[in-house]
Each structure stands twice: as structure tokens, then as C-alpha cells.
C-alpha positions as a printed Julia matrix, in Angstrom:
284×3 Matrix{Float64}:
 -120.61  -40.65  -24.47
 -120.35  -42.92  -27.7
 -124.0   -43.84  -27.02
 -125.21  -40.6   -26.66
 -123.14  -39.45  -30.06
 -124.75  -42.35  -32.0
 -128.33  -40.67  -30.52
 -127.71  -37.16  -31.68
 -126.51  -38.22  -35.11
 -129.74  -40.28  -35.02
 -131.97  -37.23  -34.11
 -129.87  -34.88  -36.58
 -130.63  -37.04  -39.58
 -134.15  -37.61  -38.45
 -134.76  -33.69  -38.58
 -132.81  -33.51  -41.78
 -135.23  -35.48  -43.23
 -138.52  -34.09  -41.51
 -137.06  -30.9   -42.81
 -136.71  -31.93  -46.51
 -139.97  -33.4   -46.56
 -141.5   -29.97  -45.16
 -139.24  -27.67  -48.25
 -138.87  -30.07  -50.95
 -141.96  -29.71  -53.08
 -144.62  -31.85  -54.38
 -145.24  -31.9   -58.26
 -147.5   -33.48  -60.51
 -148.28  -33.4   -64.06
 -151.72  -34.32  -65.97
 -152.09  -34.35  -69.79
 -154.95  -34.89  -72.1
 -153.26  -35.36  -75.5
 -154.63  -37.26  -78.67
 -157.15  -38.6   -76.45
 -154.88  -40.06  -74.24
 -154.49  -39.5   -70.49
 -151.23  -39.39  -68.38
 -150.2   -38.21  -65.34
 -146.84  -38.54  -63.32
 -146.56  -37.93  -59.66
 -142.67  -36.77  -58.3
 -141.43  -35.65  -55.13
 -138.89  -33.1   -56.25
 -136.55  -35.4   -58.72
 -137.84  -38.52  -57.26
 -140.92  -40.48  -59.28
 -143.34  -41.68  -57.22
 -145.78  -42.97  -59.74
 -146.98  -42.42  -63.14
 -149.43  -44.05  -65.68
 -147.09  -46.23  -67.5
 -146.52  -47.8   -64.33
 -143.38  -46.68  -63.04
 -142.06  -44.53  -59.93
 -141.84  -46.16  -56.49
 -145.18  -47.46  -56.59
 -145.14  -49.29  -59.88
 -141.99  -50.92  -58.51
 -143.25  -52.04  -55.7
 -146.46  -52.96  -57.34
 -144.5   -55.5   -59.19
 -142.5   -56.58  -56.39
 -145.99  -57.46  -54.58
 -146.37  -59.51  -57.82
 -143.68  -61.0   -57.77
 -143.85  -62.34  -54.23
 -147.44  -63.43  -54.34
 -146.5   -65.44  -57.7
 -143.25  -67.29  -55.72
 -145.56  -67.92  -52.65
 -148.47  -69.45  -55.21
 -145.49  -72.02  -57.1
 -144.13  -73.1   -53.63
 -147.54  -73.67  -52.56
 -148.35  -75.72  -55.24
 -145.18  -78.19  -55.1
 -145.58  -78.76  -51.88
 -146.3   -82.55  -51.08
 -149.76  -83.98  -50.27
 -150.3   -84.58  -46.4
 -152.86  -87.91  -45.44
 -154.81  -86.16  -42.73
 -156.32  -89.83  -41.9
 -154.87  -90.91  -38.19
 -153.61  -94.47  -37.97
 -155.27  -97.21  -36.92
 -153.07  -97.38  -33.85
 -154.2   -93.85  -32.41
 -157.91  -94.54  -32.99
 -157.26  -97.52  -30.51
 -155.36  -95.66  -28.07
 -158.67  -93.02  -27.85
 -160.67  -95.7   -27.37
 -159.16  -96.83  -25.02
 -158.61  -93.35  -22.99
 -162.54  -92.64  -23.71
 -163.44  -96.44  -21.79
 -161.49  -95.5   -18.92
 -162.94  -91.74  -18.24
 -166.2   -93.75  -18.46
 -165.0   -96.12  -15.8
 -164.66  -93.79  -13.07
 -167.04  -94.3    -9.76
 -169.63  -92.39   -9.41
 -169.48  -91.82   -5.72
 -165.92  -90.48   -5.84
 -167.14  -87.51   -8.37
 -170.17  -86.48   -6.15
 -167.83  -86.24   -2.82
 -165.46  -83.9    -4.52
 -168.57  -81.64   -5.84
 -170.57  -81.43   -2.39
 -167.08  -80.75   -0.63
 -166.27  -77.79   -3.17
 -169.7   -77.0    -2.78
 -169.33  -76.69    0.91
 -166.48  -74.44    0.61
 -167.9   -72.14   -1.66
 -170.74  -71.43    1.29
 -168.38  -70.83    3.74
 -166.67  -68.26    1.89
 -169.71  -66.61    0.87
 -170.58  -66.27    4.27
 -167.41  -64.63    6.1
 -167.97  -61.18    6.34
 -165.28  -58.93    3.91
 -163.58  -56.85    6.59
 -162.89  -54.31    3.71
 -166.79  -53.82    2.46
 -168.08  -51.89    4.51
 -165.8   -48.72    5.09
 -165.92  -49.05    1.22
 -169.24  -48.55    1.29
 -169.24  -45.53    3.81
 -166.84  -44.19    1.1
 -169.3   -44.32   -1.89
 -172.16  -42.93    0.2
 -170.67  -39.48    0.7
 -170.09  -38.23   -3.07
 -168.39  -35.25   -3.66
 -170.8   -32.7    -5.77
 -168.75  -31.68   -8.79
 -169.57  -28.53  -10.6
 -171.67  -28.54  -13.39
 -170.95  -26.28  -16.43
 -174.33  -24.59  -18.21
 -174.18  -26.25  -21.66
 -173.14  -22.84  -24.07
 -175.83  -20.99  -25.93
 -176.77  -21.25  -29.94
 -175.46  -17.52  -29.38
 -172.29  -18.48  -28.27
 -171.74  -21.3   -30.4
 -172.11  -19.61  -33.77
 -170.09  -17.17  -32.33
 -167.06  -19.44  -31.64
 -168.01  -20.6   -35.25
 -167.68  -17.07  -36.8
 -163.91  -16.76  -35.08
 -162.7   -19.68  -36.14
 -163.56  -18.66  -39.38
 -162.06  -15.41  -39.04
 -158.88  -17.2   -37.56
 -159.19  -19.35  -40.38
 -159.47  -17.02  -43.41
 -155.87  -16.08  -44.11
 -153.78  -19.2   -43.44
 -156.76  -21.02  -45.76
 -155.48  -18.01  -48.42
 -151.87  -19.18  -47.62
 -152.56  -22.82  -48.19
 -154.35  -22.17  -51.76
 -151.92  -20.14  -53.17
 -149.05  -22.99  -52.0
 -150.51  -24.51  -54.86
 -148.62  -23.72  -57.66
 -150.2   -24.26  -61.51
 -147.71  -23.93  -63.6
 -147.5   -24.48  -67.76
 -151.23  -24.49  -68.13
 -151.81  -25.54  -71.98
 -155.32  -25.54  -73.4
 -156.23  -26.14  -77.28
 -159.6   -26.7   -78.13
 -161.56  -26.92  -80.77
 -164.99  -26.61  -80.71
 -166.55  -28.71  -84.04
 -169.95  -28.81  -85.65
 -171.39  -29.13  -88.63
 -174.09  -26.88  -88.1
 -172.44  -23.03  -87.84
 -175.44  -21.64  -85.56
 -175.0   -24.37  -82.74
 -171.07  -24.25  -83.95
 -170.84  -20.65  -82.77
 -173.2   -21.23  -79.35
 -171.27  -24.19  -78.25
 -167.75  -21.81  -78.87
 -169.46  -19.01  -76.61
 -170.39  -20.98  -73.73
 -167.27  -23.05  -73.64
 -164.89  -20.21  -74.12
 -166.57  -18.32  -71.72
 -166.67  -21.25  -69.41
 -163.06  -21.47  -70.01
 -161.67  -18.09  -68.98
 -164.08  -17.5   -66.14
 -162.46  -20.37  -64.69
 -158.73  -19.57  -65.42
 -159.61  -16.22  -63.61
 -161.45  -17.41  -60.58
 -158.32  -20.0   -60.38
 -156.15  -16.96  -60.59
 -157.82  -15.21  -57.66
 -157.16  -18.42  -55.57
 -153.86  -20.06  -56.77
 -150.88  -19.08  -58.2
 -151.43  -19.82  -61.73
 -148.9   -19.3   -64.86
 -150.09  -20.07  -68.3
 -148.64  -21.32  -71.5
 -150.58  -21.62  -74.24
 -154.55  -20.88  -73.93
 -156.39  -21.15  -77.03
 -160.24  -21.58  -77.93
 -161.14  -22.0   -81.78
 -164.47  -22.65  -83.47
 -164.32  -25.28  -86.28
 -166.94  -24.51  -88.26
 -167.82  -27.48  -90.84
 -165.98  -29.87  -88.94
 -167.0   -33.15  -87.46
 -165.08  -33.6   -84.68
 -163.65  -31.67  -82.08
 -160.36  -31.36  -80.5
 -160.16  -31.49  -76.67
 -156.18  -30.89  -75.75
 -155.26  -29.47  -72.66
 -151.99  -30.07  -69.93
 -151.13  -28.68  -66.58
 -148.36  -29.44  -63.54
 -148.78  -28.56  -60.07
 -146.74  -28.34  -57.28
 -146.99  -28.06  -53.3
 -145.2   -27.73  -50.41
 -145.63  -29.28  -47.37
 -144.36  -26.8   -45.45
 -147.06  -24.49  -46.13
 -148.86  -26.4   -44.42
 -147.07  -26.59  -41.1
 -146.76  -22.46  -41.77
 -150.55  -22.34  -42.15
 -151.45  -24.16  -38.7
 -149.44  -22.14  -36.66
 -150.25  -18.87  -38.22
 -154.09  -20.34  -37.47
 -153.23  -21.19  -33.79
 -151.27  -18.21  -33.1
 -153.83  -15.62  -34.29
 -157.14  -17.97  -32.73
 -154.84  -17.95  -29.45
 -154.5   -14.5   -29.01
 -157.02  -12.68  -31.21
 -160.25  -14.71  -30.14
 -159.69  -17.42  -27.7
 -157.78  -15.33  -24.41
 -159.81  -12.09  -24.89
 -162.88  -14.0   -24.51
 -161.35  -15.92  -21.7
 -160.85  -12.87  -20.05
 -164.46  -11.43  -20.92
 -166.15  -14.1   -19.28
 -164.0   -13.8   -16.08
 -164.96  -10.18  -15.6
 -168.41  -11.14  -15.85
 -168.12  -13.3   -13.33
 -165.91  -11.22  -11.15
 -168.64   -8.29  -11.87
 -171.53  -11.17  -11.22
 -170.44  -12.13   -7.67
 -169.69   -8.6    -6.58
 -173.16   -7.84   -7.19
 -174.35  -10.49   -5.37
């Protein structure tokens, strides 16, 4: 009983911590300031990595380091080893090689005519075994063979999958989470005419993406803010966002995908093709 205690506690904690990993979220965080990147990776509170080095992977990054470098200092104080054998051993070979060298002749071409001999005479009993084997292979059952599937009925297995497909794919994009979207640019040239072109096409470029990111995410903006700077020389390129994801959506996604290919797509055209069939041999 104290076994099977220790085994359920086991299993409980296990689940625990499938289950955190599947509702805790995900969350990252990119910036562009000053004309410096940085990014920091966290799983909920805990830092997994960022750019200055640090998080989980940084640490063990260094550990790695640290290991390798021990390993390289104990390598190097280790003594020299003489790979050179003594004189005594090279004798002793010598000796070993005169004495294979010795043997008769006569005595070597006995043993290999005799295991020679052998080897015939087995070849040549009959294997009681063989032949009903070979009876066996002979009669070959004739196994059914399935007519390969039309281009018809390929692209429409395609088409359902797709259709399966469509809204846990929806469900998936809008797990991601863009949150504290800041964007300050300024667009700089001396000349006013290209000055005011280059403002238009980024700007527009700008908010045609924020909306087609809005259609497919779940996005929440800070600060969004597109300037021309006319006479200036150079331009200002700021911009910061954090995301976040749950894994769970994922697991949500898949069976919502499975359960509506299942019994939307996949068992009604089971059943189709077995009433053709039925309808095909009554005929017949």
C-alpha cells in the first residue's frame, strides 16, 4: 500500500506540473530603443533567457563554460605518458611470433581437410524441415488490393481538412496575445518632397499592418505614433512589443480539430462509401 501511495503522489505531481505548463503562459518582450535591441523570454515569473545573458539559459550557458574550462586545466596538468614498450616486451613478441612460425605444416592441413570434410557432410543431409516449408510458401494467400484514391478524392480530403482546420487555426492565432505595442517613428529627410512620400508609404505601411494583425491576434496598443521630420537628417526608428501564449491553446485547438474532422467529415464519408458498396453489390 506504501508503494502504491508513493506512485499516486508521483502521478499527482506529474499532472500538476503537465497542467501548469498547459495554463501558465508564455511571454516575451522585444524592444528597439536608441538603436539598441533586447528581448527577454519568461515563462510566467520565471526568466528563461534574455539578451544580457541571463535567465536559465545564460546560467547554464556559463555553467557549460565553466565545466569545459575545469576539464581543459585538468587536462593540461596531467603527466606525460612514454607510449614506447620496453625492451623486454619487444623480446617476448619475438619470441611468440618465432614460435607461431614454427608450427608443422602437415598438422595445419589435416585439421582443414577434416573440417572440410564435415562441412560436406552437412551440406548433404537432407533438412527434414525444408520441404513442408516450402509447400507452405507455394500456396500464398491473395490479399485484397485497395484502388489507389482519385485526384478527385484527394483534393477533396484536402478541402475538409481545411474546413476542419479553419477554426481551431483562428483559436490558435488569437492565443497570441500582443500586448503594449509602442511605435515612434520618425521619418527624416532633408528633401520635403521625398520627406512627405517616404511618411505616406511608411505610415500607411504601418497601420495596414496593425489592422490586419488585429483581424488575426489579439492585439492592445500603447502608444502608436508616425511623424514626418522635415529638414532633418536622421530618422528615428523606436518601437516595443510583448507577447504572450498559452500552451494550452494548443492542446484545446487539436481536439476541437479532431473532434469536428471525426464527426463532421471523416464518419459521414465512411458511411457514404459503404452504401455505395452495399448499393454496388446488390446490383450485381
Amino acid at each position: 500500500m506504501i508503494v502504491l501511495k508513493i506512485l499516486l503522489y508521483i502521478l499527482l505531481a506529474v499532472l500538476g506540473i503537465v497542467l501548469l505548463l498547459f495554463i501558465l503562459p508564455v511571454k516575451a518582450e522585444a524592444s528597439f530603443i536608441d538603436e539598441k535591441f533586447r528581448y527577454k523570454v519568461k515563462f510566467s515569473v520565471i526568466p528563461v533567457m534574455d539578451s544580457e545573458g541571463g535567465g536559465i539559459m545564460g546560467w547554464l550557458k556559463k555553467r557549460r563554460g565553466n565545466d569545459s574550462g575545469d576539464d581543459d586545466e585538468d587536462w593540461e596538468e596531467l603527466p606525460e605518458y612514454d607510449d614506447s614498450p620496453d625492451t623486454d616486451d619487444k623480446t617476448d613478441a619475438v619470441q611468440d611470433t618465432v614460435s607461431a612460425d614454427n608450427v608443422p605444416v602437415s598438422d595445419t592441413a589435416e585439421e582443414n581437410t577434416a573440417a572440410e570434410t564435415e562441412s560436406e557432410a552437412a551440406e548433404t543431409v537432407p533438412d527434414e524441415d525444408s520441404t513442408p516449408k516450402k509447400k507452405k510458401s507455394k500456396k500464398k494467400k491473395k490479399k485484397k488490393v485497395k484502388e489507389p484514391k482519385t485526384l478527385g478524392e484527394k483534393v477533396e480530403m484536402l478541402l475538409d481538412l481545411w474546413r476542419a482546420a479553419d477554426r481551431p487555426l483562428l483559436k490558435i492565432f488569437k492565443g497570441f496575445r500582443f500586448y503594449d505595442l509602442y511605435i515612434d517613428f520618425i521619418i527624416a529627410n532633408e528633401d520635403a518632397y521625398k520627406c512627405a512620400l517616404n511618411y505616406g508609404q511608411i505610415s500607411g505601411l504601418v497601420y495596414n499592418l496593425l489592422g490586419f494583425m488585429s483581424t488575426l491576434f489579439t492585439v492592445r496598443l500603447q502608444t502608436i505614433d508616425v511623424n514626418a521630420g522635415f529638414g532633418l537628417e536622421k530618422s528615428r526608428w523606436d518601437a516595443a512589443a510583448k507577447v504572450s501564449f498559452r500552451l494550452g491553446t494548443l492542446v484545446i485547438a487539436g481536439v476541437w480539430f479532431l473532434i469536428t474532422y471525426i464527426f463532421r467529415y471523416f464518419l459521414p464519408g465512411l458511411l457514404q462509401s459503404f452504401r455505395r458498396k452495399r448499393t454496388a453489390a446488390r446490383q450485381k
